[in-house]
C-alpha positions in Angstrom: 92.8 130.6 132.4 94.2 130.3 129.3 93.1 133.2 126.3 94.2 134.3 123.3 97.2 136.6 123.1 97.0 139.6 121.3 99.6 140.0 118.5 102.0 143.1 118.9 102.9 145.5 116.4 106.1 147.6 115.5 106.7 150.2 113.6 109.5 150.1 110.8 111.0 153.8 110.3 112.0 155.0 107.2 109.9 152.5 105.1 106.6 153.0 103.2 103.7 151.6 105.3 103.2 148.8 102.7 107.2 148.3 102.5 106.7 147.2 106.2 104.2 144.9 105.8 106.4 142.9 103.6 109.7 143.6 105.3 107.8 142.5 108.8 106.1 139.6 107.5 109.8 138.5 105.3 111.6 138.4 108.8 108.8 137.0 111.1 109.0 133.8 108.7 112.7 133.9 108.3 113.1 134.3 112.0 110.6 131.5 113.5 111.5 129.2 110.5 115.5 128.9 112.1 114.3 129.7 116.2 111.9 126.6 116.0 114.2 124.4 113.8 117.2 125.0 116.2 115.1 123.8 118.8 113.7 120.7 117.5 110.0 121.8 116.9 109.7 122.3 112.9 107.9 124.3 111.0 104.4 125.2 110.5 102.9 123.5 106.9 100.4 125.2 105.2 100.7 123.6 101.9 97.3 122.4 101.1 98.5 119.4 99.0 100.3 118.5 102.0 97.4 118.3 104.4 95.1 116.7 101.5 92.5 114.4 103.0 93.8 111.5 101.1 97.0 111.8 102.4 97.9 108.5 104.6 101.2 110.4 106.2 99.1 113.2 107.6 98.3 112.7 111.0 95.0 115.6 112.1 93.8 116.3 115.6 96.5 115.3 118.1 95.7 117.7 121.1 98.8 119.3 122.9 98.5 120.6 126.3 101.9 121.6 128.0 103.0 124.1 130.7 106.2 126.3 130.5 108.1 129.4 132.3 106.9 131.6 129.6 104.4 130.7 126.2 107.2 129.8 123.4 108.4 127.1 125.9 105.4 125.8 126.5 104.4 125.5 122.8 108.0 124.4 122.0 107.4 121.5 124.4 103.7 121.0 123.3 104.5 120.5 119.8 107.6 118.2 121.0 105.2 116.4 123.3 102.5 115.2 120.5 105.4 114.3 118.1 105.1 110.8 119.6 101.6 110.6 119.6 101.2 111.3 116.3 104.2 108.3 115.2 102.1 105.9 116.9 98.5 106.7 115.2 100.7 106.8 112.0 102.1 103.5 112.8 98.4 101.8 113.6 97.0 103.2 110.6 99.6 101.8 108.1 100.2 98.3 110.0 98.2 95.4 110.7 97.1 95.5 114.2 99.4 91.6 114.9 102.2 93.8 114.2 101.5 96.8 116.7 103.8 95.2 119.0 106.6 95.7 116.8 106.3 99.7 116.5 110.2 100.9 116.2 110.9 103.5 119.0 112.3 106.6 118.0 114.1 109.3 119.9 113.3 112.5 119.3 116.3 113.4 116.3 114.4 110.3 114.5 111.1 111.9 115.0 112.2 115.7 113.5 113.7 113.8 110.9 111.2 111.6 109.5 108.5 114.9 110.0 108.4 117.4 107.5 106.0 119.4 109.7 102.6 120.5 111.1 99.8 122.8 111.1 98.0 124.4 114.1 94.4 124.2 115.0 92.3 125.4 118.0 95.6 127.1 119.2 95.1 129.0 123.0 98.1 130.3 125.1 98.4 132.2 128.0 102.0 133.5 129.7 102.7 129.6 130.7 100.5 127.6 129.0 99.9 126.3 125.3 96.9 124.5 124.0 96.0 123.4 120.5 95.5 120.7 117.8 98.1 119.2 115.6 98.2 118.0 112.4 101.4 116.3 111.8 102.7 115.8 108.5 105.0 112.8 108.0 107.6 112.0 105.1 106.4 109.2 103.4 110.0 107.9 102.3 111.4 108.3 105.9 108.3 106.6 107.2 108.5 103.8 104.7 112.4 103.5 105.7 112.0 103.1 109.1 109.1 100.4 108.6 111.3 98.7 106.2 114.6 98.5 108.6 112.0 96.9 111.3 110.7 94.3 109.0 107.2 95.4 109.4 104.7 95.0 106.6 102.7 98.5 105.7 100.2 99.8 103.6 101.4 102.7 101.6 98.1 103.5 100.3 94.4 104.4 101.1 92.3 101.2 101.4 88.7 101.4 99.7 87.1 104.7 98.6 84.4 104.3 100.7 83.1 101.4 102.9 79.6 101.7 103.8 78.4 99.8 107.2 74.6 99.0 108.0 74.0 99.0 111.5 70.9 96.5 112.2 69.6 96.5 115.5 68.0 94.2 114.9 67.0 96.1 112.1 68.1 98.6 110.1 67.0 102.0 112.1 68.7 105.0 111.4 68.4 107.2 114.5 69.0 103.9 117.1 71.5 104.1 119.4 73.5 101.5 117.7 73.6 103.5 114.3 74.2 106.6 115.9 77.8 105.5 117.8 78.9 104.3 114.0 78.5 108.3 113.3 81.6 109.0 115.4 83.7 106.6 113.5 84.0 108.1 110.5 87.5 109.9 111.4 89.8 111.6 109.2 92.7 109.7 110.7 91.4 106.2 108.9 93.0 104.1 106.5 89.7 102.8 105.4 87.0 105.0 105.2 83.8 104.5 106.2 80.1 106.0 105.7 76.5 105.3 106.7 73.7 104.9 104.4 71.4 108.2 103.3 68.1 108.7 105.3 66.5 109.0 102.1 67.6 104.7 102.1 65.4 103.9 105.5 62.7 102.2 103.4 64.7 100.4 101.1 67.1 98.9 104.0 64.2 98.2 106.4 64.5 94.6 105.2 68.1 94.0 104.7 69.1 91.2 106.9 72.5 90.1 107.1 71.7 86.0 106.2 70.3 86.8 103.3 71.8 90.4 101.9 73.0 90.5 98.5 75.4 93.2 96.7 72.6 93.6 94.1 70.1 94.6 97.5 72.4 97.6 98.5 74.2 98.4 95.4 71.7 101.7 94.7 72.3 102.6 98.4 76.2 102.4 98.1 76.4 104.2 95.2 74.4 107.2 96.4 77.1 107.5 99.6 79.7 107.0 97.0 80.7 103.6 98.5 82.1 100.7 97.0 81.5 97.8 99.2 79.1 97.5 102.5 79.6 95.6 106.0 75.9 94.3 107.7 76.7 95.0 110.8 74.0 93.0 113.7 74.1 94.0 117.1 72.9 92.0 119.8 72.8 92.7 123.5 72.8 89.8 126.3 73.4 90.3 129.7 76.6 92.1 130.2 77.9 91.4 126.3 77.5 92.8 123.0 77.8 90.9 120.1 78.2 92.5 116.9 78.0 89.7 113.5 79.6 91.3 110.4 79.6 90.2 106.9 80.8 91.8 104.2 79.2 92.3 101.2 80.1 93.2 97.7 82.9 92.9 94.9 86.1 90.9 95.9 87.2 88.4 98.7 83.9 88.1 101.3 84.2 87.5 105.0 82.0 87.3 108.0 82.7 87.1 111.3 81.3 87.9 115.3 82.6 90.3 117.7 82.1 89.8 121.2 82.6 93.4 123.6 81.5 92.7 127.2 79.9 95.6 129.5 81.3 96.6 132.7 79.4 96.9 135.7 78.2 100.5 135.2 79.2 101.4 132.1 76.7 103.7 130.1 74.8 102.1 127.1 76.1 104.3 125.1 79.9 104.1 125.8 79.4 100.2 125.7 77.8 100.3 122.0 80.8 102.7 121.1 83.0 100.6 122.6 81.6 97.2 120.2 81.4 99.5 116.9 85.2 100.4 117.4 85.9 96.7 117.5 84.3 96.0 114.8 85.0 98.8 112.6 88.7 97.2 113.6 87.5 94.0 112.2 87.5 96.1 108.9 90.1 97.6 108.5 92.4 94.5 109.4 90.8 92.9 106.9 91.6 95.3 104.7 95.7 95.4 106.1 96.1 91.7 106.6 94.8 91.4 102.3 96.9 95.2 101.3 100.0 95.1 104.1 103.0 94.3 102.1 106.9 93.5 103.8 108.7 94.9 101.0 111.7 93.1 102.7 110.0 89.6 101.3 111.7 89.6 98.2 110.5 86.7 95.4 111.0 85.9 91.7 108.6 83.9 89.5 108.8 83.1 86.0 106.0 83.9 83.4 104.8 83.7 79.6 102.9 86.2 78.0 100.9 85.7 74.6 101.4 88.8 73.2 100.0 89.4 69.4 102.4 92.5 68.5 104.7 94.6 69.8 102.4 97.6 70.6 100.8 94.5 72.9 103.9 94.1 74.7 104.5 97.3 75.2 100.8 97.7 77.1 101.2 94.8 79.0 104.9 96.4 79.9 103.3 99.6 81.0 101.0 98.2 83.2 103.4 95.9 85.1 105.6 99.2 85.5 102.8 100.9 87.5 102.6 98.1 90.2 104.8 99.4 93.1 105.1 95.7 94.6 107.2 94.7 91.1 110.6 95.8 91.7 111.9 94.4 88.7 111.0 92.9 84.9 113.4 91.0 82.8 113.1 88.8 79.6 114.3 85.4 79.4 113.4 84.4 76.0 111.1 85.6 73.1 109.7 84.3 70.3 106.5 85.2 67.8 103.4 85.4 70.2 105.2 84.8 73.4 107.8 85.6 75.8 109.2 85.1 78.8 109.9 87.0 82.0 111.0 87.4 85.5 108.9 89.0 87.6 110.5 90.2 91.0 108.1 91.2 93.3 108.1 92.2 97.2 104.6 90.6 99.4 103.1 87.4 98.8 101.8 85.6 95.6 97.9 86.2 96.3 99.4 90.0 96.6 100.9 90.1 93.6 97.8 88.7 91.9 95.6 91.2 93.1 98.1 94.0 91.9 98.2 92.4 88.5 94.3 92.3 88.4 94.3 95.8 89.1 95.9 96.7 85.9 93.8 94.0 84.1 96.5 91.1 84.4 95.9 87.8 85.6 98.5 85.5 86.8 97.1 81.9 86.5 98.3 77.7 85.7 101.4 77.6 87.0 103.1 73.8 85.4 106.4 73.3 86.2 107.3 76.3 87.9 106.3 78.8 85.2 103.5 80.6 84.9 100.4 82.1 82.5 100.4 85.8 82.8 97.6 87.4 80.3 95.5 90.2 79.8 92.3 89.9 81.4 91.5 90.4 85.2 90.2 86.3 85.5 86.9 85.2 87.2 85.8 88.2 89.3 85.3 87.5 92.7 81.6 86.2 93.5 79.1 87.9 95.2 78.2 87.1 98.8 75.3 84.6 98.8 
């Protein structure tokens, strides 16, 4: 059985009762810090900003469950044994799921070194046994090396503040089966999060269909749940499949598309319907990758004019280029009264650095022989789904 061990205590001599405290606590730190980096294990994080929600390089729940001669061997090997485990949920969530197949493997040196170290949850030991849950925290620039020496494309930020999904079954019911597996999706672990709508919004999604759902239909709904786009999500059971449609609704690039999840003989109802929201709440979130995922080893150049009307102007539409990560490099080829022109350097695609420019207000437009329009002023805004 494995229980809780009891902490032992030592007395200091010759110290005041509060010196001790600090003297004990000073070389318990000090102590475990250079035993469990000697090893290989790391160090415990207790940072908060490290383990902040929003944090794509944090890594939360991976259970450990090891066996040793004695309780610092089995934890040693625990925390050693999820180290991999954790690399490979950090690798899903930053990569498009074509590109899975391409995870770099990494021995365990790699692993310590691209880590910069975990907290504990749920810990139980006993004299040969360690238990608990780990929250792995990763270093964003070793992370982003190692992705970049594979030639993998990655996101190196959180997708959409909140997507909201409407389970219809075949309407929109929200203690049916179908809405209740979407519950257990919303993990911490996600690059995209998502969230269901209010209960307080039965009546006003009662008649939401997914033919003929508009952003303007849900907005009021996704805005109390603090969402900033919504999926219709239709289930449909036939024989032994379930088919889910999906259709994305909202600002920006639309889509819809079907997901097909068959039953096996036997399976439970439930565990089938979780098995089709997984799939499509997949469908999501490659959307999302396949549109953010950039290979920063795809390295391009475009030239560019900018109408500028003074040189405070210039200096704005400077200062917003400067924030776009994917632009690696600015330089002027020639300026005159009202205009000038650049080199942009960029890593990703075009339609990438479009939406990046957009971001910051910038459009990117007319390219005629081989130079383009670059002005303030997002564009045409994406339309609505119809």
């Amino acid at each position: 059985m494995v229980r809780r061990k009891a902490a032992s205590k030592q007395a200091i001599v010759a110290l005041s009762p509060q010196a001790s405290r600090h003297y004990i606590a000073a070389f318990t730190r000090d102590y475990m810090r250079r035993f469990l980096a000697i090893l290989g294990v790391g160090f415990v994080l207790t940072a908060p900003a490290a383990l902040a929600a929003d944090n794509i390089f944090v890594v939360k729940g991976v259970h450990v469950d090891a066996t040793a001669p004695s309780s610092s061997q089995a934890q040693i090997l625990a925390i050693n044994q999820g180290k991999p485990k954790a690399w490979t949920q950090l690798y899903h969530k930053l990569t498009r799921q074509a590109d899975w197949g391409k995870q770099p493997k990494l021995d365990d040196a790699t692993l310590s070194r691209i880590l910069r170290g975990y907290a504990v949850a749920n810990e139980k030991r006993s004299n040969t046994r360690y238990v608990a849950d780990i929250t792995y925290v990763f270093n964003p620039d070793a992370v982003q090396a190692v992705l970049k020496n594979a030639n993998v494309a990655y996101v190196e930020a959180a997708g959409p503040k909140t997507v909201m999904v409407v389970p219809l079954s075949p309407g929109y019911d929200p203690n049916s089966p179908w809405t209740q597996v979407w519950k257990g999706l919303q993990s911490a672990n996600t690059i995209v999060p998502i969230v269901l709508p209010s209960m307080n919004d039965r009546g006003l999604l009662s008649s939401v269909s997914i033919a003929g759902v508009k952003w303007a239909d849900i907005q009021a709904a996704a805005a109390r749940v603090s969402a900033t786009e919504a999926v219709i999500a239709q289930e449909t059971t036939s024989g032994n499949r379930i088919v889910v449609q999906m259709r994305r609704v909202g600002p920006g690039p639309q889509y819809g598309t079907t997901v097909s999840v068959s039953i096996a003989p036997g399976q439970p109802m439930a565990d089938a319907l979780g098995s089709a929201a997984s799939a499509a709440n997949q469908v999501i979130v490659d959307n999302w990758k396949n549109h953010a995922a950039i290979n920063y080893n795809a390295q391009n150049i475009l030239t560019a004019e900018v109408h500028i009307s003074s040189l405070d102007d210039w200096a704005g539409v400077q200062n917003r280029i400067a924030t776009i990560s994917s632009i690696t490099g600015l330089t002027v080829v020639a300026m005159n009264i009202g205009e000038a022109r650049v080199n942009l350097a960029y890593v990703g695609t075009l339609d990438q650095l479009k939406d990046s420019l957009k971001q910051q207000n910038l459009s990117l437009s007319g390219q005629q022989d081989g130079i383009w329009n670059l002005a303030k002023g997002a564009g045409d805004a994406d339309g609505d789904a119809q």
